[in-house]
C-alpha positions as a Markdown table, in Angstrom:
| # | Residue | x | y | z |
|---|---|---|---|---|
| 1 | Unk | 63.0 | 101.2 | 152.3 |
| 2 | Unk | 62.5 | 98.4 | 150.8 |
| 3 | Unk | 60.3 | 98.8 | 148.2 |
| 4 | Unk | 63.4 | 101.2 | 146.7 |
| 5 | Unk | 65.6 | 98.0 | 147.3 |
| 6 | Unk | 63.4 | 96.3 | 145.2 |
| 7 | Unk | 63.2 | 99.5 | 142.6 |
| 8 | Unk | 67.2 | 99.2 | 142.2 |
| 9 | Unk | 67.5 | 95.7 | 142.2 |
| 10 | Unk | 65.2 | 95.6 | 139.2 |
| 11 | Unk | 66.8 | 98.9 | 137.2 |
| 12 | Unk | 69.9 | 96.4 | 137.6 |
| 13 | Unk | 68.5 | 93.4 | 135.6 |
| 14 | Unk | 66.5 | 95.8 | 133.4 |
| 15 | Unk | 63.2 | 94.5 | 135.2 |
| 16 | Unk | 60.2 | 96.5 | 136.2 |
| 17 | Unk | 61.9 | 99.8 | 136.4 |
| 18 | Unk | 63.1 | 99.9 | 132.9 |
| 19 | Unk | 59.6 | 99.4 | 132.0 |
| 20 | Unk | 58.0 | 101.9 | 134.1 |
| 21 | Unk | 60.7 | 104.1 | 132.6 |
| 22 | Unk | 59.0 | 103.6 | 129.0 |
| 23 | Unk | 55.6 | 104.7 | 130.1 |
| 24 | Unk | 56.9 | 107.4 | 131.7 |
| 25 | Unk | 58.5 | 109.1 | 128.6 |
| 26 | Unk | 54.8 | 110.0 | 126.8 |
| 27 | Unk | 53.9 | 112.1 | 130.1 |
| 28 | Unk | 57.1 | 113.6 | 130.5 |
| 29 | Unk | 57.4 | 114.8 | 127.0 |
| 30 | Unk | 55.0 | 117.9 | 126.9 |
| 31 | Unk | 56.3 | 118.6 | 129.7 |
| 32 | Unk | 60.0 | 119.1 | 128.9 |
| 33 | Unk | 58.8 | 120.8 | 125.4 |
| 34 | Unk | 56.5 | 123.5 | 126.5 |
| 35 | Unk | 59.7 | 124.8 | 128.4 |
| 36 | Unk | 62.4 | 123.6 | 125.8 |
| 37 | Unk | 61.9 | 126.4 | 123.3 |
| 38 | Unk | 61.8 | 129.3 | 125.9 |
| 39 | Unk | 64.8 | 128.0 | 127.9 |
| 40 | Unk | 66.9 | 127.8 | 124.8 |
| 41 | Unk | 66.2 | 131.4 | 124.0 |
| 42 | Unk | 67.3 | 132.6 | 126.9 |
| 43 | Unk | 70.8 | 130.6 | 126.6 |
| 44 | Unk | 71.3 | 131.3 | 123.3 |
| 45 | Unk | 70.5 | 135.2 | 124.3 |
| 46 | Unk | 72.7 | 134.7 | 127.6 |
| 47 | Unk | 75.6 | 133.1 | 124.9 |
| 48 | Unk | 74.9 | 136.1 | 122.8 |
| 49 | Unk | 75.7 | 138.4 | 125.5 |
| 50 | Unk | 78.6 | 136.9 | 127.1 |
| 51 | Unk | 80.4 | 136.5 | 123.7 |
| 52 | Unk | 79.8 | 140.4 | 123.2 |
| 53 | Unk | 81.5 | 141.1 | 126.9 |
| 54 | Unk | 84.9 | 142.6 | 127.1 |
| 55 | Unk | 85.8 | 140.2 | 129.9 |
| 56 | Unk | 85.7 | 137.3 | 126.6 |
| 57 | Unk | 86.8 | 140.0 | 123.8 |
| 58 | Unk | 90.6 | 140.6 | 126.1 |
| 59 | Unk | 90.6 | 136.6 | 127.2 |
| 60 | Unk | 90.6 | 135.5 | 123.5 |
| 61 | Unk | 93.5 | 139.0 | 122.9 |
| 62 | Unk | 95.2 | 137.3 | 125.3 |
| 63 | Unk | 95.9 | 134.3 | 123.3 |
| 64 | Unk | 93.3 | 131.7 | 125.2 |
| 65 | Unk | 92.5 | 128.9 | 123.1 |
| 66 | Unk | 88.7 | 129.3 | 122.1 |
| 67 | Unk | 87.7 | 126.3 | 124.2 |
| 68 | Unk | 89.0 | 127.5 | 127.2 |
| 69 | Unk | 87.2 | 131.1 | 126.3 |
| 70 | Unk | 84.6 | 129.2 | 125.8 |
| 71 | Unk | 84.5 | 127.0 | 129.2 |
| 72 | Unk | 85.7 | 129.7 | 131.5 |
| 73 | Unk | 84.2 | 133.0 | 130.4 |
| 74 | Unk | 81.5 | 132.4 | 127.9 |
| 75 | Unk | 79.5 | 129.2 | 129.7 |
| 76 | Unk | 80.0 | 129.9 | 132.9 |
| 77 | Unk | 78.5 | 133.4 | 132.0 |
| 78 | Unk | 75.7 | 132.3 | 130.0 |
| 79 | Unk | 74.6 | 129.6 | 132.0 |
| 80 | Unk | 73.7 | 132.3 | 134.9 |
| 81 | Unk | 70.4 | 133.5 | 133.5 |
| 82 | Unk | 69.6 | 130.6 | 131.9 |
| 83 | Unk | 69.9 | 128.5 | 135.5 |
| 84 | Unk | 67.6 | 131.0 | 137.1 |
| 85 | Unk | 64.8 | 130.7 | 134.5 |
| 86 | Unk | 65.0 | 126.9 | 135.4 |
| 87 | Unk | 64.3 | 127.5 | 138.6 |
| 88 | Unk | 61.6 | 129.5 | 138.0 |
| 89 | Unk | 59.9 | 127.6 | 135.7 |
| 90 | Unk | 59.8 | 124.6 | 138.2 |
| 91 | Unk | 56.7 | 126.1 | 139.9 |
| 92 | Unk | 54.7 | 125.9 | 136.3 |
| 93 | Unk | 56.3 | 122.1 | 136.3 |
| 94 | Unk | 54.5 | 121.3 | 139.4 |
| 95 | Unk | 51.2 | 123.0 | 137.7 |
| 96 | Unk | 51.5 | 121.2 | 134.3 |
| 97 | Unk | 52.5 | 117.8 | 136.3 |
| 98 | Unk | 49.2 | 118.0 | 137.6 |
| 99 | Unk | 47.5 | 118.2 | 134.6 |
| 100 | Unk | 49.3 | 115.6 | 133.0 |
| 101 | Unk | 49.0 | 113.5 | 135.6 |
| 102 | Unk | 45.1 | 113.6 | 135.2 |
| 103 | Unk | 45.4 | 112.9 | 131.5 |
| 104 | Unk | 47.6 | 109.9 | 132.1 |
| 105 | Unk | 46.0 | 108.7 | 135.2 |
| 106 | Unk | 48.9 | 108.6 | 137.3 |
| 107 | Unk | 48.4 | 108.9 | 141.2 |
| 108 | Unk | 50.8 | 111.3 | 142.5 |
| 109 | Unk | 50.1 | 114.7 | 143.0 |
| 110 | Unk | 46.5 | 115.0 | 141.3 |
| 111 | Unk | 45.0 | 112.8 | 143.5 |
């Protein structure tokens, strides 16, 4: 406990936590962009999809302003398959984290 006391008194004066945070953004980075590319195709398909429903089609006959169209039928449709594919990618997270780990010499979960 208080070794995370310590952690958030130093993100508050920008100490060693901000620091760590810099050398954690090289390891992180393959990471987030092996998945980046796939995860975006399946929103902008999911987007695709929900634009072509007849639920949005008779919301935006009904006179709906496009933003709210947008925010209450198209998003919180698209967002469905694309929050499930997150989830399911997490496991090949854990598996890549490993191996970056290694690379980096971090002591987490590869050692």
């Amino acid at each position: 406990m208080a070794a995370l006391a310590a952690d958030v008194r130093g993100l508050a004066r920008g100490g060693r936590a901000l620091t760590q945070l810099r050398y954690l953004i090289l390891p992180a980075l393959p990471l987030v962009l092996v998945f980046f590319g796939y995860i975006a195709r399946v929103a902008r398909a999911g987007t695709v999809e929900a634009l072509d429903a007849d639920y949005t089609r008779t919301a935006i006959l009904k006179g709906l302003p496009m933003a709210t169209v947008m925010r209450r039928h198209v998003l919180r449709n698209a967002l469905l398959p694309t929050i499930t594919v997150v989830a399911s990618l997490l496991g090949y997270l854990a598996g890549g984290l490993v191996v970056i780990e290694t690379l980096f010499h971090y002591r987490a979960l590869a050692r």
